[in-house]
C-alpha positions, 0 to 999 in steps of 0.5 A: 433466444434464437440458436445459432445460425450460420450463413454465408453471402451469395458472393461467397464471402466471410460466413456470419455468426449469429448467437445470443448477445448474452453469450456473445458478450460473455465469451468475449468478457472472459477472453479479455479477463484472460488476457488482463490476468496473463498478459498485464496484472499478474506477475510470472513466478519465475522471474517475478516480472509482467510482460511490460517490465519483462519487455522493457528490459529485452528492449534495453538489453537490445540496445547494448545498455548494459551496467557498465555501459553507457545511458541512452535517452528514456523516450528511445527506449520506451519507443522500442519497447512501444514499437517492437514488443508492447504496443500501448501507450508510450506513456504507461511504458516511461512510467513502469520503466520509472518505477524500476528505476526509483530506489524507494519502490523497488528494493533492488533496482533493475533500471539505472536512471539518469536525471529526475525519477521521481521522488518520496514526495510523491513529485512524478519523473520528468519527461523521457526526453529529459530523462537517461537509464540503462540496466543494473547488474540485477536485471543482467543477472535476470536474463543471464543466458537468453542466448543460449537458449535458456527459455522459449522466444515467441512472435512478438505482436506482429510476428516481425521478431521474437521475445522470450516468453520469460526470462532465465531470472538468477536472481528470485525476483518476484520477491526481492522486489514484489509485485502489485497488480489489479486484474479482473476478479483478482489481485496481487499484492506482494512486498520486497524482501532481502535477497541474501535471506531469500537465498539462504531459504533456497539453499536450505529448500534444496538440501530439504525439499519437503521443509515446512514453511515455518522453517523457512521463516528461520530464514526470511524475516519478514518482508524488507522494505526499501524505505525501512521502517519496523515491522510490528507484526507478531510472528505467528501472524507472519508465519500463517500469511506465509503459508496461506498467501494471504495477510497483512503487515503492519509497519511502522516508521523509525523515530528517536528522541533527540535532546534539546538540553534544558529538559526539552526535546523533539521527536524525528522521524527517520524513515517512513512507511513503504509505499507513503508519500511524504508530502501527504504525510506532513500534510496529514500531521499538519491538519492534526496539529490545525484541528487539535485532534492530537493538542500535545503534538505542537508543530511539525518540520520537514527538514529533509534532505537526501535522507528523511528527517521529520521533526515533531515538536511536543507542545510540552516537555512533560509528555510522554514521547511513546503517548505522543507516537501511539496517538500519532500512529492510530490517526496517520500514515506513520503506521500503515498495514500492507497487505500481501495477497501472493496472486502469481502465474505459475509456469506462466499460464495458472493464477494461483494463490501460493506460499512461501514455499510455492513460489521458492520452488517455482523459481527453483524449478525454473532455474533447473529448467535453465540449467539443463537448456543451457547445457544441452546448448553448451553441448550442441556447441561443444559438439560443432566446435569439437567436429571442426577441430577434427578437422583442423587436426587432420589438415596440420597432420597432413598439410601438403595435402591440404595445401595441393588440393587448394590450389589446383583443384577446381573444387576444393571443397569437395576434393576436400570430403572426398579425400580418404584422410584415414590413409594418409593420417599414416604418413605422420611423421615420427615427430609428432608427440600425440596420436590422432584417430581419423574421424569416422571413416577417414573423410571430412564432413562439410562442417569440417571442409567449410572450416579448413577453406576459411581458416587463416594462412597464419594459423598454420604454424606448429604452436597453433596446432599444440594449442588446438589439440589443447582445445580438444582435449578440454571440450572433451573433459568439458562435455563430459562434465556436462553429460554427468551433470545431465544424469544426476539431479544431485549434481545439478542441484549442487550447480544450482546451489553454487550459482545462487552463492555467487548471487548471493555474493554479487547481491547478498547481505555483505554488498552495498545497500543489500543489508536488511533496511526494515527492522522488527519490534512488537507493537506493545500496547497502545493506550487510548488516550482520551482527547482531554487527557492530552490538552492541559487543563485551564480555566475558560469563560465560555462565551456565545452570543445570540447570533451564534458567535462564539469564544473562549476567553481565559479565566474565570471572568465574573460572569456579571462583567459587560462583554462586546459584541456585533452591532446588532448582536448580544449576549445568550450563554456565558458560563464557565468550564475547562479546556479539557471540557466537551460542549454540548450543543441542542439545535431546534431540529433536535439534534445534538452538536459537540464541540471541545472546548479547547477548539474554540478561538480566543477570547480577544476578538468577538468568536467566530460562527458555530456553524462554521464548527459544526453542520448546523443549518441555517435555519435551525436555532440553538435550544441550549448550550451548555458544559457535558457531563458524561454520568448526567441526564437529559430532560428534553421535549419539543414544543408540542409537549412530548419528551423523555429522559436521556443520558448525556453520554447518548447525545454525544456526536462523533462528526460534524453532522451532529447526531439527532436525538429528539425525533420531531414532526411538521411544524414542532421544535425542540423547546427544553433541554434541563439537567437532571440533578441528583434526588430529582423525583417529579417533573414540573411542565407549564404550557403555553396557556399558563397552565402547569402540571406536575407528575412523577418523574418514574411516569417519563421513560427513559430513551436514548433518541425518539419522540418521546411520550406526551407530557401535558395535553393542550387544546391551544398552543403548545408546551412553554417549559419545562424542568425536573426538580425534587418535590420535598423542597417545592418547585421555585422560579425567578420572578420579573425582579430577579428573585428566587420564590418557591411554591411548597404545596403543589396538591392543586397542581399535582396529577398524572402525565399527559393530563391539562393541569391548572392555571399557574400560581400567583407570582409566575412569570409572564413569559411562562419560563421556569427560569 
């Protein structure tokens, strides 16, 4: 790479820069990652705010929209903001000033919205020009004392005017109402919390800087969320997410049991998951119900209003309602896990990683900032007012004087400076009940003469003159309380201390909607409860066809009785079984299907296609159908003579996609896949060319998937069938009439595995199938 090299145009123009693109690009990355973590993503720790949420209520406050006042339209405001402080989109302005505003994502509101913001459904707010908002009295109280000279203002982005760099925040908002943001290499997740339990930790952190996080936690709960619900979270899981900043909730909805009478009741859900949209939720209840991934779970109703109310109907009366809810909250959104990942910007400028004591203590540190700025300003004003005071003071002592010189000298106002009034403070008459020392050397300042020329002709009256005397004396008794309060930390902690008690009033516990809303409870143990256990059990025919349609008629049916089908289609597999049974399906791939058997349609119409059940291709066959057993084994092998023996529980697919078992090449098929019955010792294979072998099952291995080993060898043609049988009773088979013949002596066929055998009894079948 070539150094830098720095050039400057004959015209003497701009200098040029050149540098290696790699650095180019990597100076220019982090300078944008920087402004995303500080200026977008993360929140300040002080007042718990991003710039944009911070703008939009400097913008508000601007436009006179306070509690009490009046709304304005959304499209103005987000205009403002847009055009005076955040230059960006206006659109994800409305949606942040939106988010402020809905009751169900932000635990203490700070924006008052007037008309459709959204709702727990998920439905987004209306267009701002539809739309109204002012501020709550929680965002008042987050930037209570911007004017006098709280925190630091800065140029906004084109220098035209000024805004604080952060706001004065009496309220600990970065976790009363939480934070989530994506920067570039970091995150931060945080929940709401209660206020009023927020402020009892501050209070005790002040009496005891040095407490532990645990002992904060004697305080907080836990996270409180606007939608309610209950934390099942165990305590020492809690308490070190508090401390290393890292971790995760786990939250639940609120439900009861409602009686129907007569035995029968319904479940409703009460409150819901934070940050879950309802809509969603029914949705997702609703596919359980319609894929019978939770059969005892019979129908679900939204029978919402302003309050959530979601009905669940149990298919039965005797199920357990805690079963149901358990099955409910591992396969949806009833439990749901937040994560907090406490990612903050301390003083502004450093992303950190804090604890829960951390981030109190920067919001304490922050308000005794405020503290004192506020009060060496109450001073500065204290100051002024007092020197004008003085100067009223002197002018009612010596009023004629004041009035001469007003009318009759060319200028007053400097008549007024030079004047001694130290001297002529002496001819105060003996009716004046007080003394008033001259200020200074007895001459007025320009504060003192500019606040005496534009004073009213009606204040000169004797009672005025009590009442600024008054005035004084409490300034004074003021700036002296102000003074102590500035050289003692004690004391301006103790201020600290009452003001968040006057929050804690305001917004605490005893106010409306500041009580706890999510509740805590162990989450108890919840059984896995298998699918069958939770369909009832009743008998079923099994029925599929050769094209592959299939069904399940009710009953046991004689499995002889003539059954319709598609024209142009028949029978294949019939057999009975149980709804709670799971079906096992081979296709010619070699790979394995499963299905449940209470899954599949009635039997009043003529079934619908397995492969709309399953992923089966279309130009894979079905081998073999049939009922799992879960202890059984497996003796499959494909059409170029190769298997091996494999449990039934290895075959079983979890997905659609199947799962493949026997592993085959070019041009080679899945051919036989038998149950293994208990006390078979030998397996019996004929080929294609008629010829069969029989050698002991111990020479077949046993695998859970793979190609297997070769089991009879061919020169023509491949294996027909297959079986496993117990020798002592003979190897038997179906003739071409329907009947059962059974070869006791099988010496002449005897050998060892992969060998070529000899030519079939007399009596076997044409078809060269054992059954």
């Amino acid at each position: 790479m070539a150094d830098q090299d720095d050039t400057q145009d004959a015209g003497g123009g701009e200098r040029q820069v050149s540098e290696p693109l790699a650095r180019a690009i990597g100076s220019r990355y982090l300078q944008y990652a920087l402004s995303t973590i500080m200026h977008r993503a993360l929140p300040d720790a002080r007042d718990g705010l991003k710039p944009v949420h911070r703008r939009i209520l400097y913008a508000m406050r601007e436009l006179r929209l306070a509690s009490n006042g009046g709304f304005r339209k959304s499209a103005k405001i987000s205009g403002d903001v847009m055009g005076n402080y955040h230059p960006h989109g206006d659109a994800a302005i409305y949606d942040a000033m939106a988010r402020l505003a809905q009751d169900f994502v932000i635990r203490y509101p700070l924006v008052d919205g007037q008309g459709n913001f959204g709702n727990i459904d998920g439905d987004n707010p209306a267009a701002s020009r539809y739309t109204e908002a002012r501020m709550t009295a929680v965002a008042e109280a987050l930037m209570e004392g911007l004017d006098e000279n709280a925190v630091d203002f800065r140029p906004n982005y084109d220098g035209t005017l000024e805004e604080p760099e952060v706001l004065p925040a009496a309220v600990p908002n970065l976790l009363a109402n939480g934070s989530s943001g994506i920067a570039v290499g970091m995150a931060t997740n945080i929940p709401p919390h209660n206020l009023d339990e927020l402020v009892a930790a501050c209070l005790h952190l002040i009496k005891a800087p040095d407490a532990r996080d645990e002992t904060l936690l004697t305080y907080i709960q836990g996270p409180d969320f606007p939608t309610g619900g209950v934390i099942v979270e165990p305590k020492e899981s809690m308490a070190e997410t508090y401390r290393t900043g890292r971790g995760a909730f786990r939250l639940r909805a609120r439900w009861v049991v409602e009686d129907l009478g007569r035995g029968t009741w319904q479940i409703v859900v009460t409150e819901i998951p934070y940050q879950v949209q309802k809509s969603k939720l029914i949705e997702r209840l609703a596919e359980l119900i319609q894929l019978k991934k939770v059969p005892i779970l019979a129908d679900v109703r939204d029978e919402s209003a302003d309050d959530i109310r979601i009905v669940l109907e149990p298919r039965s009366k005797n199920v357990d309602p805690e079963v149901l809810m358990g099955t409910l909250f591992r396969n949806s959104d009833l439990e749901t896990r937040f994560s907090l990942n406490m990612n903050v910007l301390i003083d502004g400028r450093t992303p950190k990683v804090c604890s829960l004591k951390e981030v109190l203590r920067a919001f304490l540190d922050h308000r005794r900032e405020v503290l004192i700025r506020r009060s060496r300003h109450r001073m500065d004003k204290i100051d002024h007012r007092l020197e004008v005071l003085e100067g009223f003071i002197i002018a009612f002592l010596n009023l004629d004087r004041v009035i001469d010189i007003i009318r009759y000298d060319d200028d007053p106002k400097a008549a007024l400076m030079r004047e001694d009034w130290g001297r002529a403070f002496v001819r105060a008459t003996s009716e004046k009940d007080y003394v008033t020392p001259p200020p200074g050397d007895g001459e007025l300042t320009e504060v003192q003469a500019d606040a005496i020329l534009n004073m009213r002709l009606r204040s000169l009256r004797r009672l005025e003159e009590m009442e600024l005397i008054r005035e004084r004396d409490a300034l004074m008794a003021e700036r002296a309380g102000l003074e102590d309060l500035l050289a003692e930390d004690a004391l301006q902690w103790a201020r600290i201390a009452e003001e968040l008690r006057e929050v804690r009033g305001k917004f605490g516990a005893k106010a409306p909607g500041g009580a706890r809303r999510t509740s805590f409870a162990e989450a108890g143990e919840i059984e896995e409860v298998p699918i069958e256990a939770m369909i009832e059990r009743e008998p079923i025919t099994v029925v599929c066809s050769k094209m592959g349609w299939i069904r399940a008629m009710k009953g046991h049916i004689d499995l002889s009785t003539e059954l319709k089908f598609r024209d142009g289609d028949e029978g294949r597999f019939l057999f009975h079984a149980e709804t709670t049974d799971k079906l096992l399906i081979l296709s010619s791939a070699g790979r394995f299907y499963t299905l449940s058997a209470a899954n599949l349609p009635g039997g009043r119409g003529l079934g619908e296609p397995l492969r709309l059940m399953v992923d089966l291709p279309n130009e894979a066959e079905i081998v073999d159908l049939f009922v799992h057993r879960p202890e059984g084994k497996l003796l499959l092998a494909s059409s170029a003579g190769d298997g091996f023996l494999v449990p039934e529980a290895e075959v079983v697919a979890q997905t659609r996609a199947g799962k493949q078992v026997l592993n085959l090449g070019d041009g080679v098929t899945a051919r036989v896949c038998r149950p293994v019955a208990a006390g078979d010792d030998a397996i019996a294979v004929v080929g294609d060319n008629r010829k069969l072998l029989v050698f002991a099952m111990d020479e077949l291995p046993e695998m859970a998937r793979g190609k297997g080993v070769r089991l009879q060898k061919y020169k023509d043609g491949g294996m027909s069938d297959a079986r496993s049988f117990r020798k002592a009773d003979g190897l038997s088979w179906l003739d071409p009439a329907g009947r059962t013949r059974t070869e006791p002596d099988l010496t002449e066929w005897d050998g060892k595995r992969a060998s070529a055998g000899r030519m079939a009894p007399r009596g076997f079948p044409r078809d060269n199938r054992f059954t």
